[in-house]
N, CA and C atoms as an extended XYZ file, in Angstrom:
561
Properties=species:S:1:pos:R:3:atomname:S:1:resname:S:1:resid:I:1 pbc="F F F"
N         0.845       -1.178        0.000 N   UNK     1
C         0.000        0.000        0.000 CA  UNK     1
C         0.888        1.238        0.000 C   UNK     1
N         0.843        2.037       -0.769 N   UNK     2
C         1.070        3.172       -0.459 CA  UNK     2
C         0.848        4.335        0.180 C   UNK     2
N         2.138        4.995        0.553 N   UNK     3
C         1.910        5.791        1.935 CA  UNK     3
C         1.306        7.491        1.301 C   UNK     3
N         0.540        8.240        2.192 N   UNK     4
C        -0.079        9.326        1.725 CA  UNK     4
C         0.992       10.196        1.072 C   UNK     4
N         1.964       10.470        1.315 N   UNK     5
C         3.008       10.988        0.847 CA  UNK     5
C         3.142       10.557       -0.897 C   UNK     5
N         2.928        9.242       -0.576 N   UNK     6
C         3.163        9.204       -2.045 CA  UNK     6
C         1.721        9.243       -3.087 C   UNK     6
N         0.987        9.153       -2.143 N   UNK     7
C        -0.296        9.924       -2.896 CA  UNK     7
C        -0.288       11.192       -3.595 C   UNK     7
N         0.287       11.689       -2.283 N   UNK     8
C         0.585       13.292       -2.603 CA  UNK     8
C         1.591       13.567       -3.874 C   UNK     8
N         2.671       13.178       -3.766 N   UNK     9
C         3.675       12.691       -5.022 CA  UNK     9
C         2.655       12.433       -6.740 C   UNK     9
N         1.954       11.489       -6.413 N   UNK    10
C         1.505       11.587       -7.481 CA  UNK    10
C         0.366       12.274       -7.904 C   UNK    10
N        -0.724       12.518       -7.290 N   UNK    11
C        -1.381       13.955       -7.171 CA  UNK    11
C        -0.721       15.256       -7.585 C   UNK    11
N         0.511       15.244       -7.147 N   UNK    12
C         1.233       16.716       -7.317 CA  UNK    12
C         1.413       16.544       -8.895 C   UNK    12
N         2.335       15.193       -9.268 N   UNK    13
C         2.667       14.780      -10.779 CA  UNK    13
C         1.764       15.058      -11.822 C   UNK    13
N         0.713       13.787      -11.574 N   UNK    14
C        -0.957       14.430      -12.333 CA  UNK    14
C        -1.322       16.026      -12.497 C   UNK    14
N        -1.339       16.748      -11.358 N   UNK    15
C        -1.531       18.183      -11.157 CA  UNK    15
C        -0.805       18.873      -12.367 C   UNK    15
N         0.546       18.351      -12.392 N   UNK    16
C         1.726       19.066      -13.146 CA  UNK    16
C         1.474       18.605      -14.648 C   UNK    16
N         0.949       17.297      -14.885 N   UNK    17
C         0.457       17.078      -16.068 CA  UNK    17
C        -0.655       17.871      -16.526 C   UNK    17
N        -1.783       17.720      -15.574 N   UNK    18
C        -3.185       18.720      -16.443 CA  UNK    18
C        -2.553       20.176      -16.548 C   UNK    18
N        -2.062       20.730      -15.568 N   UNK    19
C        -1.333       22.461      -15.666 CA  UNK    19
C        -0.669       22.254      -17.493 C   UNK    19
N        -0.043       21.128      -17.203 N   UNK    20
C         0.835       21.692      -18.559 CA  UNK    20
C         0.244       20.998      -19.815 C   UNK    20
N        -0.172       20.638      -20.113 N   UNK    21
C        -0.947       20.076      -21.224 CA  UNK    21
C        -2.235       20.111      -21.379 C   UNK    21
N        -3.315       20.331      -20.331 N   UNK    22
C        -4.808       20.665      -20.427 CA  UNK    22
C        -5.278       19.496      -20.793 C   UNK    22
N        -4.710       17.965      -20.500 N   UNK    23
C        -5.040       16.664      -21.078 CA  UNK    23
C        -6.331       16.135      -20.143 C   UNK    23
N        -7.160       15.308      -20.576 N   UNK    24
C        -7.973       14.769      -19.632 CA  UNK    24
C        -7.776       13.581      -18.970 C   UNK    24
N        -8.301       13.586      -17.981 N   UNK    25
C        -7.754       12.617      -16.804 CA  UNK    25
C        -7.241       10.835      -17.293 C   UNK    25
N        -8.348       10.563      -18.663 N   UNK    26
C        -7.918        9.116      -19.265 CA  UNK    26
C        -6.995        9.195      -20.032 C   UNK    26
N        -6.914       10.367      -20.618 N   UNK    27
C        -5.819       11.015      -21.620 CA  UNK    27
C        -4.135       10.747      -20.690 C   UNK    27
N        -4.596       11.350      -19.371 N   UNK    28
C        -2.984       11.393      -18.543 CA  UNK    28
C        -2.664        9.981      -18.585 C   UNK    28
N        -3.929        9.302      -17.666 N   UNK    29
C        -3.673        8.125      -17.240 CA  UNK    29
C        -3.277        6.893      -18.342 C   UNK    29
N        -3.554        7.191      -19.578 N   UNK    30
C        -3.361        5.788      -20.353 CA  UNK    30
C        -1.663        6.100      -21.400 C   UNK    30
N        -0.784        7.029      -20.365 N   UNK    31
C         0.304        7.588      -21.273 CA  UNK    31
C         1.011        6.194      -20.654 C   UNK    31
N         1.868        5.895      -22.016 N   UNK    32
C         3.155        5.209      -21.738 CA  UNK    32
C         4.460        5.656      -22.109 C   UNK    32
N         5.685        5.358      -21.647 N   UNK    33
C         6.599        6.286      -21.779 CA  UNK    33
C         7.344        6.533      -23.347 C   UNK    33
N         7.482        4.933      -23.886 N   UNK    34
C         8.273        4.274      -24.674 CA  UNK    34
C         6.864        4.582      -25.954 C   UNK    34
N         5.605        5.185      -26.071 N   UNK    35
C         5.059        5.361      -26.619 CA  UNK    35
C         4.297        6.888      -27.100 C   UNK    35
N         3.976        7.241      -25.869 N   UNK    36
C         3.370        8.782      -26.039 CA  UNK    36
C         4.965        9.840      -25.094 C   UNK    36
N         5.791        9.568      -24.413 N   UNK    37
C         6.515       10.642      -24.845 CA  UNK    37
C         7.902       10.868      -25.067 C   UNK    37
N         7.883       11.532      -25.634 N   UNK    38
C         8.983       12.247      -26.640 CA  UNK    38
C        10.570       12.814      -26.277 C   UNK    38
N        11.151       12.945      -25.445 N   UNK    39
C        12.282       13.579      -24.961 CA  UNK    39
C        13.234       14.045      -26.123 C   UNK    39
N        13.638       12.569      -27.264 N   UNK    40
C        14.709       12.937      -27.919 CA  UNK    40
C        14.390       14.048      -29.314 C   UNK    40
N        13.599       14.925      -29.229 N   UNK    41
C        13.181       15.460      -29.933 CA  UNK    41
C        13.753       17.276      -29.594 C   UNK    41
N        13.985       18.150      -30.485 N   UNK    42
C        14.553       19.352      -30.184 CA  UNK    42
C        13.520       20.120      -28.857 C   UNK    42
N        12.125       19.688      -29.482 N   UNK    43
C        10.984       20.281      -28.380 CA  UNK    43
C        10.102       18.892      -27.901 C   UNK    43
N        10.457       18.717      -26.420 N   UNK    44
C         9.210       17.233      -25.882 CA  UNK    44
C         8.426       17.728      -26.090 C   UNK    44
N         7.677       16.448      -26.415 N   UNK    45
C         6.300       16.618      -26.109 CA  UNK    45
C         5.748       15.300      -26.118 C   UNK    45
N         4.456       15.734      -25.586 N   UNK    46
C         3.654       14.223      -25.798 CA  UNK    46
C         2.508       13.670      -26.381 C   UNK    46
N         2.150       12.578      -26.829 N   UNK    47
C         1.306       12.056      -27.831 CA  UNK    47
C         0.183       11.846      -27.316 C   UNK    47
N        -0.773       12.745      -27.179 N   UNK    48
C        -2.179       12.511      -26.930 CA  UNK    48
C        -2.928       11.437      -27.415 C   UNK    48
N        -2.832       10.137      -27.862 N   UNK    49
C        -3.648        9.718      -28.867 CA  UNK    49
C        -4.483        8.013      -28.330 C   UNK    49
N        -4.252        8.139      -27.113 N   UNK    50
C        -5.334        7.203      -26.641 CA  UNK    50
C        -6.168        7.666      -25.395 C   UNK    50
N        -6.976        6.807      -24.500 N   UNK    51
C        -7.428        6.984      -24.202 CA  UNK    51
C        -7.748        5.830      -22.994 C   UNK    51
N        -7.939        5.492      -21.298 N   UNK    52
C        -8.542        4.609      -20.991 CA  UNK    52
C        -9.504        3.970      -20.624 C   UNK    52
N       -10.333        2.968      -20.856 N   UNK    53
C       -11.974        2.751      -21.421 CA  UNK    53
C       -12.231        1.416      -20.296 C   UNK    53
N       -13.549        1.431      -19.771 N   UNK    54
C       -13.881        0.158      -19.271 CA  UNK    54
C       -13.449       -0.806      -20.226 C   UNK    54
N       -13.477       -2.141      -20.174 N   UNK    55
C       -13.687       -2.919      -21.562 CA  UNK    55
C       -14.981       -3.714      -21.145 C   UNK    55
N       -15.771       -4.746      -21.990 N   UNK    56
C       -16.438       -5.353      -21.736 CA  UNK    56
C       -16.315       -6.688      -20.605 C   UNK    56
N       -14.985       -7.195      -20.423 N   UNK    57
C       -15.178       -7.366      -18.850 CA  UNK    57
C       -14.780       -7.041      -17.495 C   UNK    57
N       -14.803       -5.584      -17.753 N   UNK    58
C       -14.821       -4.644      -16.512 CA  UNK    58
C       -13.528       -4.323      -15.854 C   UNK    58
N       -12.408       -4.790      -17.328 N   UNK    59
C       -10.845       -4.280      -16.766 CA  UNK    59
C       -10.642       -3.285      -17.567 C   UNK    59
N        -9.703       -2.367      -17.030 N   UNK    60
C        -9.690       -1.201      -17.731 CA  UNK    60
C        -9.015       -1.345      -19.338 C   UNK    60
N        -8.821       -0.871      -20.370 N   UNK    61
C        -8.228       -1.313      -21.570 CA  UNK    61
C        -7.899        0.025      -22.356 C   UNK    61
N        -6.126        0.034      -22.726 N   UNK    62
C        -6.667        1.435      -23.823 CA  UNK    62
C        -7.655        1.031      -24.720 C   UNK    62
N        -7.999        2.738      -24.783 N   UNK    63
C        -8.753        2.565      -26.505 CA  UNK    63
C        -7.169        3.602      -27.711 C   UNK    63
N        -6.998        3.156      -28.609 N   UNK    64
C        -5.768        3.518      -29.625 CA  UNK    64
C        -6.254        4.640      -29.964 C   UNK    64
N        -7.351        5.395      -29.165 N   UNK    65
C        -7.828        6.897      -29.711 CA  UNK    65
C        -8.705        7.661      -29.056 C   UNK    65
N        -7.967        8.650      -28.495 N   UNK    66
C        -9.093        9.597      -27.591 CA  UNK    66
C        -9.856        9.734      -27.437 C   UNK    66
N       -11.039       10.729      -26.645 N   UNK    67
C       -12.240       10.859      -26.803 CA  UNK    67
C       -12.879       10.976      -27.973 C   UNK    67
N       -12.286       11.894      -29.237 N   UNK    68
C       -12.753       12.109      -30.548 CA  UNK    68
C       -11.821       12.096      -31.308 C   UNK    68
N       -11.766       11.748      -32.859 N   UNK    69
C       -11.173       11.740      -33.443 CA  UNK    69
C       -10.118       13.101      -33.704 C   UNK    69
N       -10.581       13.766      -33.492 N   UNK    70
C       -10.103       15.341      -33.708 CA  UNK    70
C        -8.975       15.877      -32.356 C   UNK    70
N        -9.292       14.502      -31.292 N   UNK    71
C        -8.657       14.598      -30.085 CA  UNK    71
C        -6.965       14.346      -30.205 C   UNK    71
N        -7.008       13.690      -31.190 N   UNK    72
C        -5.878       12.845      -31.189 CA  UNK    72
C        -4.596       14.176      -31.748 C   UNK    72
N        -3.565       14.685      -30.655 N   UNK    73
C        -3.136       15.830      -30.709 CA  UNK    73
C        -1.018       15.659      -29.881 C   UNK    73
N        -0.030       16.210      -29.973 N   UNK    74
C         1.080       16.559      -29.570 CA  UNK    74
C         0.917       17.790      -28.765 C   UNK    74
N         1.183       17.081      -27.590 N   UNK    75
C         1.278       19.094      -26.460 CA  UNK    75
C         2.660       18.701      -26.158 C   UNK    75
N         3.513       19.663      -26.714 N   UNK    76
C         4.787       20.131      -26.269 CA  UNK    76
C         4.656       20.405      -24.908 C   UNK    76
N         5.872       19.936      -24.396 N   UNK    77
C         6.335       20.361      -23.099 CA  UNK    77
C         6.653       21.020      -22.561 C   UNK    77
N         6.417       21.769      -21.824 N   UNK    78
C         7.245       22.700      -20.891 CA  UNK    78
C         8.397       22.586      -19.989 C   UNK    78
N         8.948       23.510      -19.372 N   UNK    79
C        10.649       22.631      -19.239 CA  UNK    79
C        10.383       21.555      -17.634 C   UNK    79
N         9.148       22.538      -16.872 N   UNK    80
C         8.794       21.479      -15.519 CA  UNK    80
C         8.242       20.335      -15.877 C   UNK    80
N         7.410       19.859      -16.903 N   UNK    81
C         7.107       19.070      -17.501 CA  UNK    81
C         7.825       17.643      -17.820 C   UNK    81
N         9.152       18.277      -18.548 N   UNK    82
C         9.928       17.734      -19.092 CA  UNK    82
C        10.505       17.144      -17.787 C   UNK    82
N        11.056       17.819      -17.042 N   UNK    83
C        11.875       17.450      -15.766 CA  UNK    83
C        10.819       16.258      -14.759 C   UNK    83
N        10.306       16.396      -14.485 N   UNK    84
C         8.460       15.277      -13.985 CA  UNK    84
C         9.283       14.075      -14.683 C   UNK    84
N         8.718       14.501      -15.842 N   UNK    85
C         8.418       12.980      -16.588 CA  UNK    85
C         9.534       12.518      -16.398 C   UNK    85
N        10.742       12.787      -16.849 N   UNK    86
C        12.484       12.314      -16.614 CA  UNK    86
C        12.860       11.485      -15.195 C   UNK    86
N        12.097       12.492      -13.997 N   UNK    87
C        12.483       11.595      -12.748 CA  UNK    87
C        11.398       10.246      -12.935 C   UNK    87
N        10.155       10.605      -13.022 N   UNK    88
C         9.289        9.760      -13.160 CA  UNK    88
C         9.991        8.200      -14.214 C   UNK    88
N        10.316        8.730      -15.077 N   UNK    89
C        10.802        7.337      -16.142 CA  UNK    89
C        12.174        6.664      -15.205 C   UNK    89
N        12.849        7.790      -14.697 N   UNK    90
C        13.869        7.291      -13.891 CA  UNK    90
C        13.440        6.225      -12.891 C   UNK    90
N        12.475        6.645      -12.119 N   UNK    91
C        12.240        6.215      -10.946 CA  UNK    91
C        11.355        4.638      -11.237 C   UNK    91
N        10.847        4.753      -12.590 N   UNK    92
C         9.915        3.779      -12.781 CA  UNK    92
C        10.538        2.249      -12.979 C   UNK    92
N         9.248        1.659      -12.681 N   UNK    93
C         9.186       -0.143      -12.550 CA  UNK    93
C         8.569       -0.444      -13.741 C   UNK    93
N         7.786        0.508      -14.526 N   UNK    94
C         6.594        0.276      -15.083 CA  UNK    94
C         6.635        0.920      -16.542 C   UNK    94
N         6.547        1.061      -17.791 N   UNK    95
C         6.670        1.738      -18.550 CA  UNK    95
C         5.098        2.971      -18.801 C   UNK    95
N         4.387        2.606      -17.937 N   UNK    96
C         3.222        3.201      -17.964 CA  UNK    96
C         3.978        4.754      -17.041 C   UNK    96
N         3.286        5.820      -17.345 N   UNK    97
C         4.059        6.833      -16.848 CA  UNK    97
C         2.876        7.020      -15.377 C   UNK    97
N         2.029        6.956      -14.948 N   UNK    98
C         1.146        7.003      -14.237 CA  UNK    98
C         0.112        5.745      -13.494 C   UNK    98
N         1.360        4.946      -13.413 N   UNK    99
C         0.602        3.257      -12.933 CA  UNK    99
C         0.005        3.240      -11.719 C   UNK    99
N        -0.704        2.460      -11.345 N   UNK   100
C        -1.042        1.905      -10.152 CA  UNK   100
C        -0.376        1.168       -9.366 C   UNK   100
N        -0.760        1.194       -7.929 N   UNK   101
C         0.503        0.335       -6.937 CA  UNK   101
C         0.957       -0.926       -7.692 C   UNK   101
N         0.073       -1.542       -8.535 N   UNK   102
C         0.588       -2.924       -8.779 CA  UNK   102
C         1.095       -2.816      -10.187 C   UNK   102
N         1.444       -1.514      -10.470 N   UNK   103
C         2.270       -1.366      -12.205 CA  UNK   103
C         1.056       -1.838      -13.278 C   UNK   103
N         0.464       -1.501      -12.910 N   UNK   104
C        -1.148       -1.555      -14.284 CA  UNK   104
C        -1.605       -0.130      -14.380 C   UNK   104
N        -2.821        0.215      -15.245 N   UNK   105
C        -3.318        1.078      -15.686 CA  UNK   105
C        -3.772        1.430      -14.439 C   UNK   105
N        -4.089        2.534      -14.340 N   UNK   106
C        -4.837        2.999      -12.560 CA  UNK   106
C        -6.547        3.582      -13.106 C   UNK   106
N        -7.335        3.321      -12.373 N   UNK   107
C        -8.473        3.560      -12.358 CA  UNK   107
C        -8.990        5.130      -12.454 C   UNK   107
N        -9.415        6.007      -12.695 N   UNK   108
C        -9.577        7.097      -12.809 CA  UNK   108
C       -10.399        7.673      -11.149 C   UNK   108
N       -11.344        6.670      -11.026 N   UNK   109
C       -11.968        6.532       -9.189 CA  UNK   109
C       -10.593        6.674       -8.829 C   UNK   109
N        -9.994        5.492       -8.567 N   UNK   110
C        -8.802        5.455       -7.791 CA  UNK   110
C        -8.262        6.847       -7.685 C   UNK   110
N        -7.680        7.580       -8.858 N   UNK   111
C        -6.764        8.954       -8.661 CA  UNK   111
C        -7.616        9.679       -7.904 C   UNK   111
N        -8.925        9.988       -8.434 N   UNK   112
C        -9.828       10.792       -7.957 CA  UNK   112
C        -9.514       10.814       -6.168 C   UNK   112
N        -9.870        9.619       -5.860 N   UNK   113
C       -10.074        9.259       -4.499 CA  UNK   113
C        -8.392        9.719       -3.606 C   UNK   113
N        -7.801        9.454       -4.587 N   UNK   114
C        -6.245       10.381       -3.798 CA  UNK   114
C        -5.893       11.345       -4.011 C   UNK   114
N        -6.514       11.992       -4.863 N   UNK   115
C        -6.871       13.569       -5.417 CA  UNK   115
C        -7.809       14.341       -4.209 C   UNK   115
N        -8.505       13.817       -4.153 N   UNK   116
C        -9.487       14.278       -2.727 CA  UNK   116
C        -8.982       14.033       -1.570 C   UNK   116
N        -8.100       12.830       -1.105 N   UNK   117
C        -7.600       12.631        0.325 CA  UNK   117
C        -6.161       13.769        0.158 C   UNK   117
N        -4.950       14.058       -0.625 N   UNK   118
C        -4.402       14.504       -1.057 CA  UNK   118
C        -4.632       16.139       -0.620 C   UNK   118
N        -5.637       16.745       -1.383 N   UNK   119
C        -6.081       17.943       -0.774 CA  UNK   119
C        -7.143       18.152        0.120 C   UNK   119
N        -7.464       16.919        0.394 N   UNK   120
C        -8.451       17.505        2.193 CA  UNK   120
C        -7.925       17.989        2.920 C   UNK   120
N        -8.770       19.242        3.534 N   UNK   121
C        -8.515       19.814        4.238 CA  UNK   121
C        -7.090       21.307        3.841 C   UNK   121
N        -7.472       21.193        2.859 N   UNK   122
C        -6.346       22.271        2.628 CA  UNK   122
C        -7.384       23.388        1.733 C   UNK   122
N        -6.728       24.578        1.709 N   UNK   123
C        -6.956       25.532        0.724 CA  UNK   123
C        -8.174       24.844       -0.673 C   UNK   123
N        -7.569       23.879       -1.319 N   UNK   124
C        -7.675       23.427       -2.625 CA  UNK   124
C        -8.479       22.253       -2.495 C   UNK   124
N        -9.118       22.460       -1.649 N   UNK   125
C        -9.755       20.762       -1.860 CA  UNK   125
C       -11.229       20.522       -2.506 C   UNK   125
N       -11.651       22.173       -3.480 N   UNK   126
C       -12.758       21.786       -4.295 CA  UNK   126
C       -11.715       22.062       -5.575 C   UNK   126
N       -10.708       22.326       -6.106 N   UNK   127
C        -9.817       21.844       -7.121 CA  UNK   127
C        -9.908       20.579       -8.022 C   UNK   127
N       -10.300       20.641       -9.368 N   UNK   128
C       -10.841       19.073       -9.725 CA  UNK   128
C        -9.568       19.169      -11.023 C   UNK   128
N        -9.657       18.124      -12.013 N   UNK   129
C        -8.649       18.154      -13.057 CA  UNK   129
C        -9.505       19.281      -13.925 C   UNK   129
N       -10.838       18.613      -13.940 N   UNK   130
C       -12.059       19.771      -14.930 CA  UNK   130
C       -11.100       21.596      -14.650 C   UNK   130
N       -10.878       21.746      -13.748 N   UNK   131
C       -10.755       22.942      -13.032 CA  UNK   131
C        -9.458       23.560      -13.366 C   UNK   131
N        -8.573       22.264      -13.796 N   UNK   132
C        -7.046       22.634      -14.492 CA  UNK   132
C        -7.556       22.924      -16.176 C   UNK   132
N        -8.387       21.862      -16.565 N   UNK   133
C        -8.750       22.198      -18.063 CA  UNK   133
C        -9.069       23.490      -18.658 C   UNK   133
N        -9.919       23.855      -18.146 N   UNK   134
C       -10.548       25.446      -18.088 CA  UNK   134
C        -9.600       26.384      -17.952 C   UNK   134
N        -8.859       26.549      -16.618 N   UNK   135
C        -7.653       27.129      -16.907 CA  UNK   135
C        -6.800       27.190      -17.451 C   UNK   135
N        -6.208       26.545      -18.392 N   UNK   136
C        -5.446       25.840      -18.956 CA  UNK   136
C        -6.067       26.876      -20.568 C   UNK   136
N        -7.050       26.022      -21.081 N   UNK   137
C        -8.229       26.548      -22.093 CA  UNK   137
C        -8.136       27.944      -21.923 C   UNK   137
N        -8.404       28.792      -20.807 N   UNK   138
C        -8.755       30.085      -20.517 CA  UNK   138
C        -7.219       30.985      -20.784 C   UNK   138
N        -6.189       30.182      -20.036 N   UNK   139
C        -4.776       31.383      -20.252 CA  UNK   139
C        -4.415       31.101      -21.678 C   UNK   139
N        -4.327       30.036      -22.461 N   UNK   140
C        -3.967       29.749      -23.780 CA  UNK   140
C        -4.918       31.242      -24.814 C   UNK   140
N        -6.294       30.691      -24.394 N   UNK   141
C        -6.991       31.793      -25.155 CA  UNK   141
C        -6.911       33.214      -25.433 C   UNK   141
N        -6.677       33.436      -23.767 N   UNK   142
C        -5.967       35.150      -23.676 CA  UNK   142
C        -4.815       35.223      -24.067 C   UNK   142
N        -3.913       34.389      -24.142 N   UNK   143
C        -2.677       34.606      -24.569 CA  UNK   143
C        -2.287       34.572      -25.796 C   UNK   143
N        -2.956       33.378      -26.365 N   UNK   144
C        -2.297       33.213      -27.737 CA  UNK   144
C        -3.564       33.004      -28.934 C   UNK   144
N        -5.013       33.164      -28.300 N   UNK   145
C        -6.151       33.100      -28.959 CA  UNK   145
C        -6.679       31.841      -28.575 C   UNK   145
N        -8.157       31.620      -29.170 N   UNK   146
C        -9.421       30.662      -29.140 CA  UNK   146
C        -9.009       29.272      -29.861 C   UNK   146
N        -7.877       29.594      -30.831 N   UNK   147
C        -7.215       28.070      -32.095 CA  UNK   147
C        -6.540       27.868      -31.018 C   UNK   147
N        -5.596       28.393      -30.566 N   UNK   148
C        -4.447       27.688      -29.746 CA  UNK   148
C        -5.185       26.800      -28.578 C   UNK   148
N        -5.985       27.112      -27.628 N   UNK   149
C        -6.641       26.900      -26.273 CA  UNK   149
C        -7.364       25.344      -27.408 C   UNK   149
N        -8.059       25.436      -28.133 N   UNK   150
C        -8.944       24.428      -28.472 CA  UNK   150
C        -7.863       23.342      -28.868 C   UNK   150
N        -6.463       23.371      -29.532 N   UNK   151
C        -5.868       22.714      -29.953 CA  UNK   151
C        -4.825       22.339      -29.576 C   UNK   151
N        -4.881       22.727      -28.175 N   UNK   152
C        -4.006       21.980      -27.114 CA  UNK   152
C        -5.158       21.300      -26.203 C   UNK   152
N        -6.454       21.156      -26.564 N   UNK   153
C        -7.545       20.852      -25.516 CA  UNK   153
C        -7.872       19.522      -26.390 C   UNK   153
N        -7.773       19.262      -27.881 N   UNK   154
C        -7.923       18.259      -28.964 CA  UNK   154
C        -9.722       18.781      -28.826 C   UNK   154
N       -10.165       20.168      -28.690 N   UNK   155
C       -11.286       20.011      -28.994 CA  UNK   155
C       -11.994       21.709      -30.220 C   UNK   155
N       -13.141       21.296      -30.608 N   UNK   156
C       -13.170       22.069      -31.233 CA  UNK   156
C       -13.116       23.678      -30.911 C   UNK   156
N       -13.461       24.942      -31.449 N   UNK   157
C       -13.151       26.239      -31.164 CA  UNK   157
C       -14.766       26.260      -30.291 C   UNK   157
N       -15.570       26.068      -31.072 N   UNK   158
C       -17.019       26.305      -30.762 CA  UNK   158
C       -17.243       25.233      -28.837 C   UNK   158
N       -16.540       23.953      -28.932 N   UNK   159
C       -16.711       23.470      -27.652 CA  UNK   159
C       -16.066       24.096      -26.748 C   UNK   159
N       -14.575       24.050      -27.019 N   UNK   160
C       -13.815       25.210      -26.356 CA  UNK   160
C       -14.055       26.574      -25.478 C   UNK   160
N       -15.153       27.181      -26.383 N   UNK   161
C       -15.319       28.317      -26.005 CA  UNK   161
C       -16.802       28.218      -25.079 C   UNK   161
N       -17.797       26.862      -25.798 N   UNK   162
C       -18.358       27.066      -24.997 CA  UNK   162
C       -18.213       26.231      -23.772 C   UNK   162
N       -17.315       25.237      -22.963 N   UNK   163
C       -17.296       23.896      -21.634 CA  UNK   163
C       -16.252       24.487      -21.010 C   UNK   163
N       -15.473       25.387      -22.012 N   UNK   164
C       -13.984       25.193      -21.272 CA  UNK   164
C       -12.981       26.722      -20.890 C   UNK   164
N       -13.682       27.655      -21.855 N   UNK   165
C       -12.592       29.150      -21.796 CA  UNK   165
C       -13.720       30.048      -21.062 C   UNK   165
N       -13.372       30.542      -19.950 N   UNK   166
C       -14.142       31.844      -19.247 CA  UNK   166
C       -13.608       32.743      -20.184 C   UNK   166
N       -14.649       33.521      -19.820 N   UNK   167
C       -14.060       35.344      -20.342 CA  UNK   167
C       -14.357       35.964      -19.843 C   UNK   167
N       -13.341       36.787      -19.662 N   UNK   168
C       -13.377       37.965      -18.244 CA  UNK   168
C       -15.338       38.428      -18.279 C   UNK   168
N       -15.046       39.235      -17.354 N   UNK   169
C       -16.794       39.788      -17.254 CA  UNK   169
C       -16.209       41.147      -17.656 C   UNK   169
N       -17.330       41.357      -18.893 N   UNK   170
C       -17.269       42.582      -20.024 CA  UNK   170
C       -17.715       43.590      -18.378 C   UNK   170
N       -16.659       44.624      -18.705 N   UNK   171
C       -16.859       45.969      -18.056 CA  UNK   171
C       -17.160       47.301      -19.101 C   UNK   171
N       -17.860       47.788      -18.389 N   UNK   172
C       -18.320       49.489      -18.688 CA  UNK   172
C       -16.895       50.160      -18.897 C   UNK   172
N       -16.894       51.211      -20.321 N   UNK   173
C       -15.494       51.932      -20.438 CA  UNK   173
C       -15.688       53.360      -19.390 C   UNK   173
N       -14.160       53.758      -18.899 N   UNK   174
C       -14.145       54.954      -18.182 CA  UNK   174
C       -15.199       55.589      -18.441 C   UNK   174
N       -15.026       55.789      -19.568 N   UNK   175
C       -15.694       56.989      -20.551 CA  UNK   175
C       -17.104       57.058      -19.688 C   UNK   175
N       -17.569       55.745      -19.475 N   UNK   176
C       -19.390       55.978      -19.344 CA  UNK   176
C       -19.290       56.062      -17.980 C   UNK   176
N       -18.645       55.607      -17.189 N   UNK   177
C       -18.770       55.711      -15.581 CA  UNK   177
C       -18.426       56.941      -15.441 C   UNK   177
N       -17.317       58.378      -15.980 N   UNK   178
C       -17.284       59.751      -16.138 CA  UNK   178
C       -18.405       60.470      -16.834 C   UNK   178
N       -19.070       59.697      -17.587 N   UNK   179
C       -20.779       60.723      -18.021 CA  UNK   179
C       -21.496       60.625      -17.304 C   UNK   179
N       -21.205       59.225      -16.563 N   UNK   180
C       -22.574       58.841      -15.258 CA  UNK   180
C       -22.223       59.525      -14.114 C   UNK   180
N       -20.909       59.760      -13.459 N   UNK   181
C       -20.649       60.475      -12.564 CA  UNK   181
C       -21.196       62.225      -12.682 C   UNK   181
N       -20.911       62.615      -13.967 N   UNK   182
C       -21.548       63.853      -14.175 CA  UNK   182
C       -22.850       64.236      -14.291 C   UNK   182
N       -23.222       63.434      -14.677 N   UNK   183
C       -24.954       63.652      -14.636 CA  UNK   183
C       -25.545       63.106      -13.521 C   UNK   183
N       -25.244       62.694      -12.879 N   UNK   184
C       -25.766       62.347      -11.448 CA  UNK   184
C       -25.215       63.066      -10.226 C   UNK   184
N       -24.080       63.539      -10.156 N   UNK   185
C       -23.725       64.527       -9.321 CA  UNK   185
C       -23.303       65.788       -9.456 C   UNK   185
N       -24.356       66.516      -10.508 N   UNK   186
C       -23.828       67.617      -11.189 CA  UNK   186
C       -24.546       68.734       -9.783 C   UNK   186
N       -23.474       69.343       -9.474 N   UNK   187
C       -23.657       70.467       -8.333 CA  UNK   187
C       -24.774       71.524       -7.685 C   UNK   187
């Protein structure tokens, strides 16, 4: 069994995965190393392109393709990213980058459930992966536009904008709060 610490360890890892890639939780969980990622390449990154699925007798199984066809996507790495995964492959028994105590696929309940013990009781403990996506979706958008955010998300502009990117709350210009100040407190 593993000790909370190392819950926390991998909670933190996962965390560092959705921050930097905006991937979804079956998306993280069904990465293998020697398959989805990339190091020897000028820029890492990693291969979005499966997915992990009940199967029909109730063990978990990839599927060879994301949620949607359109899902199937490369998110470059970032350099904390890069550094994660490196100790992680170092440290590993397992070629799965995100295994379970017994070096198999891990259950998505399962993370969940150490995702929640992990941050109980702290600051962050209504924090979900959904909650990294959005953010994730949301700074891409302001930063680099609505294509970029959707296509590091493997989803379309129109879903994007509407499940996943806030936008600020439209404010009133100076301009009208100085006509309203004048006509309402004119002397």
């Amino acid at each position: 069994m593993a000790s909370c610490s190392t819950y926390s360890r991998v909670s933190a890892d996962v965390a560092d995965m959705y921050i930097g890639t905006g991937a979804r939780t079956n998306e993280v969980l069904a990465l293998q190393f020697d398959a989805n990622v990339h190091f020897d390449t000028p820029t890492p990154f990693v291969r979005l392109d499966r997915t992990l699925i009940e199967g029909d007798d109730g063990k978990l199984v990839v599927q060879m393709k994301p949620k949607t066809d359109s899902s199937v996507r490369d998110a470059k790495l970032p350099a904390f990213l890069v550094d994660m995964l490196m100790r992680r492959r170092v440290d590993s028994d397992s070629g799965i980058v995100f295994p379970s105590s017994t070096g198999t696929y891990q259950w998505d309940n399962n993370l969940m459930r150490q995702w929640r013990e992990a941050l109980r009781e702290s600051p962050y403990a209504w924090v979900t992966p959904t909650k990294f996506r959005k953010a994730v979706a949301t700074l891409l958008a302001d930063e680099v536009g609505t294509k970029a955010a959707a296509d590091q998300l493997g989803n379309s502009e129109e879903v994007a904008e509407k499940h996943y990117i806030k936008r600020a709350r439209r404010q009133g210009p100076d301009a009208a709060r100085d006509v309203l100040e004048t006509f309402f407190h004119r002397g």
